[in-house]
N, CA, C and O atoms as a Tripos MOL2 file, in Angstrom:
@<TRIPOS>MOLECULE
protein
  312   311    78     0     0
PROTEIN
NO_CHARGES

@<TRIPOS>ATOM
      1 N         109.0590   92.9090   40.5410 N.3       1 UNK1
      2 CA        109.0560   93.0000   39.0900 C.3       1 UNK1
      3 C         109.6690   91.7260   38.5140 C.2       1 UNK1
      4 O         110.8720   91.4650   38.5030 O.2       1 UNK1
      5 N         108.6930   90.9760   38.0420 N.am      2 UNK2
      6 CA        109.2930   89.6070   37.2770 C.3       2 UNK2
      7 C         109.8910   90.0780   35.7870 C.2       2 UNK2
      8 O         109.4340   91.0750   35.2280 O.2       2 UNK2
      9 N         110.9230   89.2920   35.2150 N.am      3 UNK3
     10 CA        111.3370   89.7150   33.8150 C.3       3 UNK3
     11 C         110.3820   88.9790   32.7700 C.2       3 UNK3
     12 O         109.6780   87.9690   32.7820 O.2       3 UNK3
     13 N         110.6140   89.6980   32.1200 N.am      4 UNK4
     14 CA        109.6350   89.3290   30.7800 C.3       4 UNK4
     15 C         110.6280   88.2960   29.5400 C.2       4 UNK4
     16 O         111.6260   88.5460   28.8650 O.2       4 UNK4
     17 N         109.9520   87.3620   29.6590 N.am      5 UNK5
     18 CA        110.8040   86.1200   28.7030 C.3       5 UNK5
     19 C         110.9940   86.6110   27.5390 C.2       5 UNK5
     20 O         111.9710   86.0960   26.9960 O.2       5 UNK5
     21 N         110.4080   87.4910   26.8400 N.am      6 UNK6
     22 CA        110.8950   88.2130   25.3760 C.3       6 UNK6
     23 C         112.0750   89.2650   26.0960 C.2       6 UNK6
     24 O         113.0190   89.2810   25.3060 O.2       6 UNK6
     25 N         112.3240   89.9720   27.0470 N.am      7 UNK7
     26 CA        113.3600   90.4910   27.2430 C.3       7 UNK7
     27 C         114.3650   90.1160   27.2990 C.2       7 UNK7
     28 O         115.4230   90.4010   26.7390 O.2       7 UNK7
     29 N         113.8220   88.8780   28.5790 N.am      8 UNK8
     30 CA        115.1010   87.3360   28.2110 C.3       8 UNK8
     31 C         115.7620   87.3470   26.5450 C.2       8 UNK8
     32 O         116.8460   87.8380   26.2290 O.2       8 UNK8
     33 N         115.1300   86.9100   25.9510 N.am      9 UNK9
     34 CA        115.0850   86.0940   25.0100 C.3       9 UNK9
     35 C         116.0990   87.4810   23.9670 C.2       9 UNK9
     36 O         117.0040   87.0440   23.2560 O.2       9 UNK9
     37 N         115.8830   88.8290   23.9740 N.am     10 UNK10
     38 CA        116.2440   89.6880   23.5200 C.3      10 UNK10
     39 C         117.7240   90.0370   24.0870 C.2      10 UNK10
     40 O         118.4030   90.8080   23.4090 O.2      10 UNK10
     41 N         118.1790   89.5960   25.1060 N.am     11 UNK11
     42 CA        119.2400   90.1950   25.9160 C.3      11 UNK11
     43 C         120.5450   88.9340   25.8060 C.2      11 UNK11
     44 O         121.7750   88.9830   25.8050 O.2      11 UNK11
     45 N         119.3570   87.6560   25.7050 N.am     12 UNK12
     46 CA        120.4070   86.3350   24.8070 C.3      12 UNK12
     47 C         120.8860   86.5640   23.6890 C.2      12 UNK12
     48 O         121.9840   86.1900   23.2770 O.2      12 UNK12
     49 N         119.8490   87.3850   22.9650 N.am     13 UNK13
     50 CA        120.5930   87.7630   21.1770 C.3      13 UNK13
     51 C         121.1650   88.8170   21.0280 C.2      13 UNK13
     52 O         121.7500   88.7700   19.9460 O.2      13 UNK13
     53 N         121.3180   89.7210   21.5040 N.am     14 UNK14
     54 CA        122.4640   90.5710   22.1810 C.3      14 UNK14
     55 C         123.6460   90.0660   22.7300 C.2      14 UNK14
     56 O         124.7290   90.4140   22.2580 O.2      14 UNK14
     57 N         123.5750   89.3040   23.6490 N.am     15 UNK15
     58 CA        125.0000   88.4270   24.1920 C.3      15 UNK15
     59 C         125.6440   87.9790   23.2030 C.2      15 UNK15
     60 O         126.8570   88.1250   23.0570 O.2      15 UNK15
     61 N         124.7240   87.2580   22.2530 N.am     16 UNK16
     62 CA        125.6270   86.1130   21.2780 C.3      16 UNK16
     63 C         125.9700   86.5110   20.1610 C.2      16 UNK16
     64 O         126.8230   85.8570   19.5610 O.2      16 UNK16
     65 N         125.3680   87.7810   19.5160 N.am     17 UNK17
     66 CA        125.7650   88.8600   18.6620 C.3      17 UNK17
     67 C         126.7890   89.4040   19.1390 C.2      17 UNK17
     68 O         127.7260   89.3580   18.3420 O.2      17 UNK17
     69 N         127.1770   90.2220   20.7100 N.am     18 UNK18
     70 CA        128.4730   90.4540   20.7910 C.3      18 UNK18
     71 C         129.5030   89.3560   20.7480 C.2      18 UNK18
     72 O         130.4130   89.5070   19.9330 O.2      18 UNK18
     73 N         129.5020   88.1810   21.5660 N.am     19 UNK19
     74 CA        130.3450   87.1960   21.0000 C.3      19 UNK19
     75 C         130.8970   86.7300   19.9220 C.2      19 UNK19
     76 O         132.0910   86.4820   19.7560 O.2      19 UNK19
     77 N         129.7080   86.5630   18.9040 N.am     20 UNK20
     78 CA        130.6190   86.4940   17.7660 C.3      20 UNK20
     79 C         131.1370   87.4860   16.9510 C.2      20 UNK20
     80 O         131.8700   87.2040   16.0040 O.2      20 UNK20
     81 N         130.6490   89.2620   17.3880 N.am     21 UNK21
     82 CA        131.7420   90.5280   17.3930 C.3      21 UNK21
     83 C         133.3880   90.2350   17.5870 C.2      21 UNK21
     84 O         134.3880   90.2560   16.8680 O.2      21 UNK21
     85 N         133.1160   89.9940   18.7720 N.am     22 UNK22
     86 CA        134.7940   90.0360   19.5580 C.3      22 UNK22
     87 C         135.0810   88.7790   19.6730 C.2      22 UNK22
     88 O         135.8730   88.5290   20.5810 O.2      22 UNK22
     89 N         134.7120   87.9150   19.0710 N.am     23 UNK23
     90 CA        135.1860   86.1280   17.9410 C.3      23 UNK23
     91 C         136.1010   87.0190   16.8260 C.2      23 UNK23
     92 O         137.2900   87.2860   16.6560 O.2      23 UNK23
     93 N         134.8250   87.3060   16.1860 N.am     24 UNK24
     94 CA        135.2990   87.9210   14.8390 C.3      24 UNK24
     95 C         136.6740   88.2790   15.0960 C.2      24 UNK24
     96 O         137.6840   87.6760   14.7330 O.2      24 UNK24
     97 N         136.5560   89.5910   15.9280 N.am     25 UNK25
     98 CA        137.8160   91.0250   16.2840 C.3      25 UNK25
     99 C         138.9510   89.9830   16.3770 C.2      25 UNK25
    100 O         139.7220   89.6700   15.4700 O.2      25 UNK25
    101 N         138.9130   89.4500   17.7680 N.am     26 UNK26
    102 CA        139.9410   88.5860   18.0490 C.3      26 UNK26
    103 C         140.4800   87.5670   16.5850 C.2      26 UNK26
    104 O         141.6330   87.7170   16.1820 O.2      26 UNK26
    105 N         139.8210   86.8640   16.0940 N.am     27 UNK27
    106 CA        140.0990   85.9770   14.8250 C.3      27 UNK27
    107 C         141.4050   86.6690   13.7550 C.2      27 UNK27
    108 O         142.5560   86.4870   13.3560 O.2      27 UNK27
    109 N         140.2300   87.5660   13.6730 N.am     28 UNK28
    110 CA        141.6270   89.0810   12.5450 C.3      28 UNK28
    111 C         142.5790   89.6100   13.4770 C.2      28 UNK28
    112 O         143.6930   89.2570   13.0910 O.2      28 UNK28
    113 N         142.6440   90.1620   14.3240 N.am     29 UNK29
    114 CA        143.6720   90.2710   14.9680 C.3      29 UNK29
    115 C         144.7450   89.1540   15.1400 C.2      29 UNK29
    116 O         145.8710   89.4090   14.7150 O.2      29 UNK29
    117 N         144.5420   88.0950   15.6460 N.am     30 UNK30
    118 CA        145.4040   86.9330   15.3540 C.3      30 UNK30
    119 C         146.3360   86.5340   14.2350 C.2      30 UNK30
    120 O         147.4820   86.1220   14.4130 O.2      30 UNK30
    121 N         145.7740   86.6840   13.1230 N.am     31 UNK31
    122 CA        146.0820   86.8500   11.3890 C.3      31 UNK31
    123 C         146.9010   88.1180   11.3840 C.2      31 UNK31
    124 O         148.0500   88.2180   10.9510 O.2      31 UNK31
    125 N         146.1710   89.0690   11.9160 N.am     32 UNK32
    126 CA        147.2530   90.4110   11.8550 C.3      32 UNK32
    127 C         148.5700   90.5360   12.7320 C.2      32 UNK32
    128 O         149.5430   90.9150   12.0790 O.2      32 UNK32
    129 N         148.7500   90.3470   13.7850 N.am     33 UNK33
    130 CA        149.4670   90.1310   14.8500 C.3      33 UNK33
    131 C         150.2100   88.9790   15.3470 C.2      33 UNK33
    132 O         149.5350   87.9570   15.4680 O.2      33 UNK33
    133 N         151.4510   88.9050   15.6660 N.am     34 UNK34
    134 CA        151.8220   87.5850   16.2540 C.3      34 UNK34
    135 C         152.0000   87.9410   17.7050 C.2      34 UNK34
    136 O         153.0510   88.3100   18.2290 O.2      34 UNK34
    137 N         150.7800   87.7730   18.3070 N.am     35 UNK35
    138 CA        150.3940   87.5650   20.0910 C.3      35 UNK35
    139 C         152.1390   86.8930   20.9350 C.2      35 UNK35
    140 O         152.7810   87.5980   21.7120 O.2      35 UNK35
    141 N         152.4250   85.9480   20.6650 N.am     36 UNK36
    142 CA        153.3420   84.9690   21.1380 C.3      36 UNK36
    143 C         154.7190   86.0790   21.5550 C.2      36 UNK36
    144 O         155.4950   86.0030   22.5070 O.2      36 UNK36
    145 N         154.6340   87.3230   20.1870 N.am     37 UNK37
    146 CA        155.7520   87.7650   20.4510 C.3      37 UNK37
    147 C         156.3480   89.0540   21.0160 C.2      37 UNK37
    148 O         157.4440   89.6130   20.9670 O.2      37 UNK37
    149 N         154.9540   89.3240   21.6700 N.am     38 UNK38
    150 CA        155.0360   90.3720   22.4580 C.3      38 UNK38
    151 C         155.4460   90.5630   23.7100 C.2      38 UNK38
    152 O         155.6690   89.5110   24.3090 O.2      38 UNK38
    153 N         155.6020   91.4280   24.2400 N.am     39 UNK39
    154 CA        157.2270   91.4760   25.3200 C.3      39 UNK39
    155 C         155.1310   91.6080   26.4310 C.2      39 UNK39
    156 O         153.9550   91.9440   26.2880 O.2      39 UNK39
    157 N         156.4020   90.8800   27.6560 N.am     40 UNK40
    158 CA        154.9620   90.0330   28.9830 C.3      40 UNK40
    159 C         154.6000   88.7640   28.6320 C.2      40 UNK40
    160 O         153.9450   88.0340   29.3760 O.2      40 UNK40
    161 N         154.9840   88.4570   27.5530 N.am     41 UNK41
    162 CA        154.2790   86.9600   27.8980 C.3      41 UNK41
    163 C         155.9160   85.8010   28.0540 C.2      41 UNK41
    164 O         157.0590   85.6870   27.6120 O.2      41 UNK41
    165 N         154.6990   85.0170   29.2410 N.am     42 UNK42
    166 CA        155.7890   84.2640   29.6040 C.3      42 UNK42
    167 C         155.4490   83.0260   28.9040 C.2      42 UNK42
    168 O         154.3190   82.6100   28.6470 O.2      42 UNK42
    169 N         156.6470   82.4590   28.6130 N.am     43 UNK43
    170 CA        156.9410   81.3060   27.8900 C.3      43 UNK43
    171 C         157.4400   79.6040   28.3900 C.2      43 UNK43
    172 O         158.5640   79.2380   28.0450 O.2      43 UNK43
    173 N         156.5570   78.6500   29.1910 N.am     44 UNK44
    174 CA        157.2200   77.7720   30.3140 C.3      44 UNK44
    175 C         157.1120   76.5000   29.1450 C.2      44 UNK44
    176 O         156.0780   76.0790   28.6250 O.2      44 UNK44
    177 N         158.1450   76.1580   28.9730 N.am     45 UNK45
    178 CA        158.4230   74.4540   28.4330 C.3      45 UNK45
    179 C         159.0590   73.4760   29.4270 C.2      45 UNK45
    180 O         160.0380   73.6560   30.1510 O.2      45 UNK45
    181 N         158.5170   72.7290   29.3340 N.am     46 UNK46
    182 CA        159.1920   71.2700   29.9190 C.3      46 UNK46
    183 C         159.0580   70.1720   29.1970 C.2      46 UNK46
    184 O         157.8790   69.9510   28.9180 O.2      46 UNK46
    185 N         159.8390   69.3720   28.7720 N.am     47 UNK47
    186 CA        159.6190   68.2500   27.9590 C.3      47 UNK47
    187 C         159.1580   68.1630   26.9960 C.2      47 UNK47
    188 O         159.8910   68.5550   26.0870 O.2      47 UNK47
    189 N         157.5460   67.5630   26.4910 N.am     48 UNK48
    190 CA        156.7160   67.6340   25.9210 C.3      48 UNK48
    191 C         156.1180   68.7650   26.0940 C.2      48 UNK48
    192 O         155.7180   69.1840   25.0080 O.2      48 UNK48
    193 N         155.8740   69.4450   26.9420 N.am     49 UNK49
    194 CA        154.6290   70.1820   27.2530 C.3      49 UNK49
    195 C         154.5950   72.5080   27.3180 C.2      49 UNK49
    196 O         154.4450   73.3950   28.1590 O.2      49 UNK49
    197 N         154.6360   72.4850   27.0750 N.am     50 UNK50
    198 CA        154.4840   73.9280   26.7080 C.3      50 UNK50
    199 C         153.4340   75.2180   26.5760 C.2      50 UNK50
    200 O         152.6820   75.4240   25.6230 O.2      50 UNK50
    201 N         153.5530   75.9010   27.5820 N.am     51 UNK51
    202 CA        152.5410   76.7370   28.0870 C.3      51 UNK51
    203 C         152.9450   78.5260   27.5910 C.2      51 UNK51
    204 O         154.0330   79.1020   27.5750 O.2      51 UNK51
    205 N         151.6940   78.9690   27.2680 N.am     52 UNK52
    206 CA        152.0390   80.3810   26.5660 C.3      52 UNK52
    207 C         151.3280   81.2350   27.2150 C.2      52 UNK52
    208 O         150.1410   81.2140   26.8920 O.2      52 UNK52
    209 N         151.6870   82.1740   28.2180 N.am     53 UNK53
    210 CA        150.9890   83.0830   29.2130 C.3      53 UNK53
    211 C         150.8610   84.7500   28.6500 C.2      53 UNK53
    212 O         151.4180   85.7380   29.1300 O.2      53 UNK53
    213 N         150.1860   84.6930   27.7980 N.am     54 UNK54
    214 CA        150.3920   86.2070   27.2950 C.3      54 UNK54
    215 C         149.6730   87.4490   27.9910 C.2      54 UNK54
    216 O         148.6890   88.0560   27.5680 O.2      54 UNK54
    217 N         150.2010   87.6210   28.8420 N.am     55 UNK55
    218 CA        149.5450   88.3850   30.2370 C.3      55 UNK55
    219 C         149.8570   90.2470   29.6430 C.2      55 UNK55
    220 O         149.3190   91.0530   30.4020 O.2      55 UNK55
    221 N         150.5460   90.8280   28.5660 N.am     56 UNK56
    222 CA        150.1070   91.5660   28.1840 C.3      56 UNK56
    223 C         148.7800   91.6920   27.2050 C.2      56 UNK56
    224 O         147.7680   92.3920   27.2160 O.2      56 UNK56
    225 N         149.2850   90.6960   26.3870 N.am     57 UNK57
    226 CA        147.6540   90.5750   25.7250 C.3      57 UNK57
    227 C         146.2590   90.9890   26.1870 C.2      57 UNK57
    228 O         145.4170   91.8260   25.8620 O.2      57 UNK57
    229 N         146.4450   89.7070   27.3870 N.am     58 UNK58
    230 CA        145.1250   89.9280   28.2400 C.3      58 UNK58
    231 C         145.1510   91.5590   28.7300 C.2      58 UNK58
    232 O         144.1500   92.2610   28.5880 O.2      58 UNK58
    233 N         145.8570   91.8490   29.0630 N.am     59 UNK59
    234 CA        145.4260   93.5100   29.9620 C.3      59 UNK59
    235 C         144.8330   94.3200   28.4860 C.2      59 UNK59
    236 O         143.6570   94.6690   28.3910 O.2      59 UNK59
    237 N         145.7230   94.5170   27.5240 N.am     60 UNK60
    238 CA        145.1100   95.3300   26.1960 C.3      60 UNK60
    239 C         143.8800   94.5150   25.9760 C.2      60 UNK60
    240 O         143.2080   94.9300   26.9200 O.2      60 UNK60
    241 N         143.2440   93.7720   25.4640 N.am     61 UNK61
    242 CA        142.4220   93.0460   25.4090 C.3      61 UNK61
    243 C         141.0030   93.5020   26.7570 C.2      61 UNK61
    244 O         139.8080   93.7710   26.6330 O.2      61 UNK61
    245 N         141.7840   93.4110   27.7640 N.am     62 UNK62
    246 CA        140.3120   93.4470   29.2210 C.3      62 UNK62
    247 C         140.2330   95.1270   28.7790 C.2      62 UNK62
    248 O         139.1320   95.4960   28.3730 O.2      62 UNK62
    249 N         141.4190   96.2340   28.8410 N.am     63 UNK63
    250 CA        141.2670   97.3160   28.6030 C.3      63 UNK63
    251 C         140.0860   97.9820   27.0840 C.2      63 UNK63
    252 O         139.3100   98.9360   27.0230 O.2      63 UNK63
    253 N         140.3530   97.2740   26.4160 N.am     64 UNK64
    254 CA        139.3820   97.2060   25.0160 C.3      64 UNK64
    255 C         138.0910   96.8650   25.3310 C.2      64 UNK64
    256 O         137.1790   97.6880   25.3970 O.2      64 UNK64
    257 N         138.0050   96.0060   25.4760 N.am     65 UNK65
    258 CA        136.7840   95.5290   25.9260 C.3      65 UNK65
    259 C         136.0340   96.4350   27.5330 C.2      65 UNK65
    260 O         134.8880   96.2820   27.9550 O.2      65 UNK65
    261 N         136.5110   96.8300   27.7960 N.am     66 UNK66
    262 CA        135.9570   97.2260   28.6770 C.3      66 UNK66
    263 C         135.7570   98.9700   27.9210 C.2      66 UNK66
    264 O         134.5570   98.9890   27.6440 O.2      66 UNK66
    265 N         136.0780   99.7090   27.6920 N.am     67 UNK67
    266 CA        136.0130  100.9230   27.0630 C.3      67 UNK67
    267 C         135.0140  100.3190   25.8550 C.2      67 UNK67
    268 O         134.0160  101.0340   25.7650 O.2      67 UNK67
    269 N         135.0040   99.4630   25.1240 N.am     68 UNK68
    270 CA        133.7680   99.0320   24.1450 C.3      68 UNK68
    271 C         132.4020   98.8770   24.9200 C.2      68 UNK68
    272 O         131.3040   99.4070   24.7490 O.2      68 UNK68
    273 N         132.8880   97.9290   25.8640 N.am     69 UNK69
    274 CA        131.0700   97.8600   26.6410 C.3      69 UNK69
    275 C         130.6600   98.8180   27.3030 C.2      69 UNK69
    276 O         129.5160   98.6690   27.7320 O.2      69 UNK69
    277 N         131.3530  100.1160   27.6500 N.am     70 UNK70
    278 CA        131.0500  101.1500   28.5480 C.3      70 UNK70
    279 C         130.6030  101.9310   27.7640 C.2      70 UNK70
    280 O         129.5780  102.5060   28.1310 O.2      70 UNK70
    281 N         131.2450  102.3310   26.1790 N.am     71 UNK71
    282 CA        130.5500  102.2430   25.2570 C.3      71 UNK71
    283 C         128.9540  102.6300   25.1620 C.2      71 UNK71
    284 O         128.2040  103.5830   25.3750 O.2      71 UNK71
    285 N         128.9210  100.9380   24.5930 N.am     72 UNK72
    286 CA        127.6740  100.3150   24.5370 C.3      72 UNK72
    287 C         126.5520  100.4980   25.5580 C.2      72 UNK72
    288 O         125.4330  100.8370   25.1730 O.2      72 UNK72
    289 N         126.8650  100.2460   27.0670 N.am     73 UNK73
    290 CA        126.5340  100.5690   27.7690 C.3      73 UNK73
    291 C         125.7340  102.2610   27.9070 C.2      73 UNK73
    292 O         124.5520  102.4760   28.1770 O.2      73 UNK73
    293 N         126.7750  103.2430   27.6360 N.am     74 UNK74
    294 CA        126.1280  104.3900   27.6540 C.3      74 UNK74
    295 C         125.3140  104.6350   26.6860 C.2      74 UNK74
    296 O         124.2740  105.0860   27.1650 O.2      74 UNK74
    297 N         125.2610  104.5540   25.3950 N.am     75 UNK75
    298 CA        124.6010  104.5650   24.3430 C.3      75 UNK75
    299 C         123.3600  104.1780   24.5710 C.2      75 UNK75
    300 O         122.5660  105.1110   24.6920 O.2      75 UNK75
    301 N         122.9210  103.0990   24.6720 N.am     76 UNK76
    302 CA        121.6660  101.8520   25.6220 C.3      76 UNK76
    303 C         120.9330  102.7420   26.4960 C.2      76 UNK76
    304 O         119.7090  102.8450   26.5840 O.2      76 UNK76
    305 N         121.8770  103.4100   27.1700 N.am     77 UNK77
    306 CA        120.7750  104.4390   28.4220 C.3      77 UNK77
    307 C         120.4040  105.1920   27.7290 C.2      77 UNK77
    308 O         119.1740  105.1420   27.7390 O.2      77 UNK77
    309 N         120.9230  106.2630   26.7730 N.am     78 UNK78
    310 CA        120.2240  107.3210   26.2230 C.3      78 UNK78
    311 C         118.7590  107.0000   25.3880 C.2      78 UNK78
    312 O         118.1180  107.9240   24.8880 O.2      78 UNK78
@<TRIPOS>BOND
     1     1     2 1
     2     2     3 1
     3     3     4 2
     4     3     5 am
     5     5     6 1
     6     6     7 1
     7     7     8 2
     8     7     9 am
     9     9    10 1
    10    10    11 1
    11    11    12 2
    12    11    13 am
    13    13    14 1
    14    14    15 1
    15    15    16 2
    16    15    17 am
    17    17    18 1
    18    18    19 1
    19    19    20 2
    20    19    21 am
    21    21    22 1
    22    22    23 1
    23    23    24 2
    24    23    25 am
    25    25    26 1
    26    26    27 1
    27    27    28 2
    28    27    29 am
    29    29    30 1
    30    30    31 1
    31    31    32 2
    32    31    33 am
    33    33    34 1
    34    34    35 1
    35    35    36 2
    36    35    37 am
    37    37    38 1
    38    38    39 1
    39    39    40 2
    40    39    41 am
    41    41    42 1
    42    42    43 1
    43    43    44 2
    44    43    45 am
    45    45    46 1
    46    46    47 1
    47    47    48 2
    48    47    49 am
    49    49    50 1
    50    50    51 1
    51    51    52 2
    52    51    53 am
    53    53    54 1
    54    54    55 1
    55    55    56 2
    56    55    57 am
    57    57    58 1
    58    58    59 1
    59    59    60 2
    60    59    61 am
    61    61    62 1
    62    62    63 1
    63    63    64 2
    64    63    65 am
    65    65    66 1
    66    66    67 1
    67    67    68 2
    68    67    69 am
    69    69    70 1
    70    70    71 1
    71    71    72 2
    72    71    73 am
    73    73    74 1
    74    74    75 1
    75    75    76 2
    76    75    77 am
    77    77    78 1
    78    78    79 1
    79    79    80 2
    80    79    81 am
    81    81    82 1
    82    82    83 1
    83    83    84 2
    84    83    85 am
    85    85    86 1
    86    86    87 1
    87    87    88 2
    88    87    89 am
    89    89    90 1
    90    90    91 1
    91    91    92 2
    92    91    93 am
    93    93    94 1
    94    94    95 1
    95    95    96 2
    96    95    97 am
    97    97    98 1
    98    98    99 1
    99    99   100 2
   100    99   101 am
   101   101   102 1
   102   102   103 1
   103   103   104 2
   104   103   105 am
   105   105   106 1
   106   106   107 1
   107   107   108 2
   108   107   109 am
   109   109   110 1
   110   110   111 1
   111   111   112 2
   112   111   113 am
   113   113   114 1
   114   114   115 1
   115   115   116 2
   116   115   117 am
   117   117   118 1
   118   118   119 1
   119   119   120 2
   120   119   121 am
   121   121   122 1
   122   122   123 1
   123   123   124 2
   124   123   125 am
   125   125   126 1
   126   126   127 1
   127   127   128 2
   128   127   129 am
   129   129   130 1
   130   130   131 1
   131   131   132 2
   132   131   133 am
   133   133   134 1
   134   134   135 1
   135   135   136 2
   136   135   137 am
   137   137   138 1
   138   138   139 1
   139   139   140 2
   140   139   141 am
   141   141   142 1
   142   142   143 1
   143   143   144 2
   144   143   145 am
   145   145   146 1
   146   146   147 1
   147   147   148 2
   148   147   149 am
   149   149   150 1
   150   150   151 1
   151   151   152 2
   152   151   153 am
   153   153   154 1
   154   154   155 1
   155   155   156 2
   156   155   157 am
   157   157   158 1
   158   158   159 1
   159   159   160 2
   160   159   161 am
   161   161   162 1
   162   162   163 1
   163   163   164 2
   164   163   165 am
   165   165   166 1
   166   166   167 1
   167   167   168 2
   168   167   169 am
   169   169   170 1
   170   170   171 1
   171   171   172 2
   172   171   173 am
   173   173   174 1
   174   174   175 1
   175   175   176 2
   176   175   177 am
   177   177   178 1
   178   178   179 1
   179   179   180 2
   180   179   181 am
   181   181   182 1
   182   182   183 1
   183   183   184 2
   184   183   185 am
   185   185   186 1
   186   186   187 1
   187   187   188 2
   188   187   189 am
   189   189   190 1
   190   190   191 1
   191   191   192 2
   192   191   193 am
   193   193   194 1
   194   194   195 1
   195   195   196 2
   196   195   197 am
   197   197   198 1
   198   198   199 1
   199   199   200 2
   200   199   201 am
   201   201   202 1
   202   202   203 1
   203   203   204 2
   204   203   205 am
   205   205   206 1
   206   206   207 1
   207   207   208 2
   208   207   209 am
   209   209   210 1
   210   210   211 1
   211   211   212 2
   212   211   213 am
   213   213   214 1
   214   214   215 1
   215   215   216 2
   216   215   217 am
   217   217   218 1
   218   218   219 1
   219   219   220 2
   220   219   221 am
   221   221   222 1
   222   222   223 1
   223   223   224 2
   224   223   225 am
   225   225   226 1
   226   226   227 1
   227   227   228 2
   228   227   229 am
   229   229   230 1
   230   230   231 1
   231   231   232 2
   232   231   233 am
   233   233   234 1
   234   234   235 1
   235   235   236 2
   236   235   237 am
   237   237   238 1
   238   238   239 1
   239   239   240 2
   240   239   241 am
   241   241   242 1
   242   242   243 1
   243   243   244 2
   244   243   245 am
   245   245   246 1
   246   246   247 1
   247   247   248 2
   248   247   249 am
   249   249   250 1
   250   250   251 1
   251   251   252 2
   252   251   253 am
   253   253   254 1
   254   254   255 1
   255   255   256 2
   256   255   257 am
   257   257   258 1
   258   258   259 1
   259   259   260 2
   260   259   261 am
   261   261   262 1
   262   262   263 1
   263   263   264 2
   264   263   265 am
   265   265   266 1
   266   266   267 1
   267   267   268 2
   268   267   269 am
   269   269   270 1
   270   270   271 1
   271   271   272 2
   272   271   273 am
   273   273   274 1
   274   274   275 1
   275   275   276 2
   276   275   277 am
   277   277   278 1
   278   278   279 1
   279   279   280 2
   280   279   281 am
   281   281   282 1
   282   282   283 1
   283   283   284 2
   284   283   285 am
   285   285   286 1
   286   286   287 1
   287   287   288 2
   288   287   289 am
   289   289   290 1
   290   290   291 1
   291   291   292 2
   292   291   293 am
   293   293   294 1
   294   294   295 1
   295   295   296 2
   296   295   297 am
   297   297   298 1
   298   298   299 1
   299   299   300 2
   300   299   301 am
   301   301   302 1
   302   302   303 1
   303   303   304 2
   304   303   305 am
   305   305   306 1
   306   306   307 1
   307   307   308 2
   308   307   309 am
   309   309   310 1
   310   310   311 1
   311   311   312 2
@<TRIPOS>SUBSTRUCTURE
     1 UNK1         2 RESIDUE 1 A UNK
     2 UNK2         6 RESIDUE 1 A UNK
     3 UNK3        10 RESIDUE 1 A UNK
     4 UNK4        14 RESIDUE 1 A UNK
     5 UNK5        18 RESIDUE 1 A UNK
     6 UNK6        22 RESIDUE 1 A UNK
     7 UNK7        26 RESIDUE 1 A UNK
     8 UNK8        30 RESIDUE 1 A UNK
     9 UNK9        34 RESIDUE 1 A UNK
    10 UNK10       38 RESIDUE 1 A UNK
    11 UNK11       42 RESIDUE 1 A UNK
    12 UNK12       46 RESIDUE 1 A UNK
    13 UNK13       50 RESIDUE 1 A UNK
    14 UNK14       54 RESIDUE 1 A UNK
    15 UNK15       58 RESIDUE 1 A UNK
    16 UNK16       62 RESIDUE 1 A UNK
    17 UNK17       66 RESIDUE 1 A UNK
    18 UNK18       70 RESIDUE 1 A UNK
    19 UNK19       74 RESIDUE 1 A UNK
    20 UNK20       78 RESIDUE 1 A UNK
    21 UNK21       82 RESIDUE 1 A UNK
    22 UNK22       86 RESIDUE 1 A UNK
    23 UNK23       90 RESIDUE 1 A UNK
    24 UNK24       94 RESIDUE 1 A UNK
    25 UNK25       98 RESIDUE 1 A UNK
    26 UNK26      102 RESIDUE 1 A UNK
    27 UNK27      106 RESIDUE 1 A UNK
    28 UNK28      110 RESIDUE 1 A UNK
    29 UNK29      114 RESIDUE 1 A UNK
    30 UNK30      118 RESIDUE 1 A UNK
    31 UNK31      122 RESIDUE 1 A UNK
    32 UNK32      126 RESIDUE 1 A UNK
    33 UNK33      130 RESIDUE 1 A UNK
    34 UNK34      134 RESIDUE 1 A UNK
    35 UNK35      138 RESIDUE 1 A UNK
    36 UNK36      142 RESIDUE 1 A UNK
    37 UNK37      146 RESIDUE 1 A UNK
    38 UNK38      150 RESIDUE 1 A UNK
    39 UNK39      154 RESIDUE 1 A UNK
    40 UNK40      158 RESIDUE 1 A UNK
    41 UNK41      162 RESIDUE 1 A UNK
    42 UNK42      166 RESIDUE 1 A UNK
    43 UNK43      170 RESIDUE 1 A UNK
    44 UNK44      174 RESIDUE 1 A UNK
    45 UNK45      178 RESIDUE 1 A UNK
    46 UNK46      182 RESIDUE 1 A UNK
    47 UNK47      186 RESIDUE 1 A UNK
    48 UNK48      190 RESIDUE 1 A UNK
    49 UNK49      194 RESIDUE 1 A UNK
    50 UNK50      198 RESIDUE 1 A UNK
    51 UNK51      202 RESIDUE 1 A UNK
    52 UNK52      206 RESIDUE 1 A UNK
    53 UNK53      210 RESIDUE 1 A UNK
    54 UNK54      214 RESIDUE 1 A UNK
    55 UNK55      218 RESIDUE 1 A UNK
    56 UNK56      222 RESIDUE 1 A UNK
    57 UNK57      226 RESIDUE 1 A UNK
    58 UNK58      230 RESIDUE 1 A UNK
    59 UNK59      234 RESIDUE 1 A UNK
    60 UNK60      238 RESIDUE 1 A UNK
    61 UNK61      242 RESIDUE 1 A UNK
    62 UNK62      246 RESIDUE 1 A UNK
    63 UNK63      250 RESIDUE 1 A UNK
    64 UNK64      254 RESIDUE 1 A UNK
    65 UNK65      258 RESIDUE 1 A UNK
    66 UNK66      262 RESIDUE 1 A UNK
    67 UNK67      266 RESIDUE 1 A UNK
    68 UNK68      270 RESIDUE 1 A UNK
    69 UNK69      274 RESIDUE 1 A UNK
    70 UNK70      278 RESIDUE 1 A UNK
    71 UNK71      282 RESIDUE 1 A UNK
    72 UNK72      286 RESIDUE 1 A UNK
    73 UNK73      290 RESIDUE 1 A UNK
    74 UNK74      294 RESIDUE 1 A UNK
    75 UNK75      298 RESIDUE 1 A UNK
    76 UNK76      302 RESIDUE 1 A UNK
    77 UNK77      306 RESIDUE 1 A UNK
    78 UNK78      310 RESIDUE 1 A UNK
C-alpha cells in the first residue's frame, strides 16, 4: 500500500496546525506563569554564562501533551 500524496499533504496540515496550537498554549502560559520559579528546576551559573533546566516543567508539559494527543488520537479512530 503506497501513501497517497494528498494524505501526505493532509497529515502536514495537521502537524503544523497542532504546532502552532501548543506555540500558542505554551506562549500564554509563559505570560501567565513564571516557569524559572518553580521548585525542580535547576539553576547552573558560571561567569558569564547561565543555564535554566526546568525539568519539572518538562514532565507537566510531556504529561499534557501526551493526554491531549491520546485525546486526539482516540477521537480520529471513531
Amino acid at each position: 500500500m503506497t501513501p497517497n500524496l494528498e494524505n501526505i499533504a493532509k497529515g502536514i496540515i495537521i502537524a503544523g496546525v497542532l504546532l502552532v496550537v501548543v506555540g500558542g498554549i505554551i506562549f500564554g502560559l509563559s505570560r501567565l506563569f513564571n516557569w524559572k520559579s518553580l521548585p525542580g528546576t535547576l539553576h547552573l551559573q558560571t561567569g558569564n554564562f547561565t543555564c535554566i533546566i526546568p525539568i519539572l516543567a518538562s514532565i507537566l508539559l510531556s504529561i499534557v501533551l501526551t493526554i491531549l494527543l491520546n485525546l486526539i488520537i482516540r477521537f480520529m479512530n471513531r
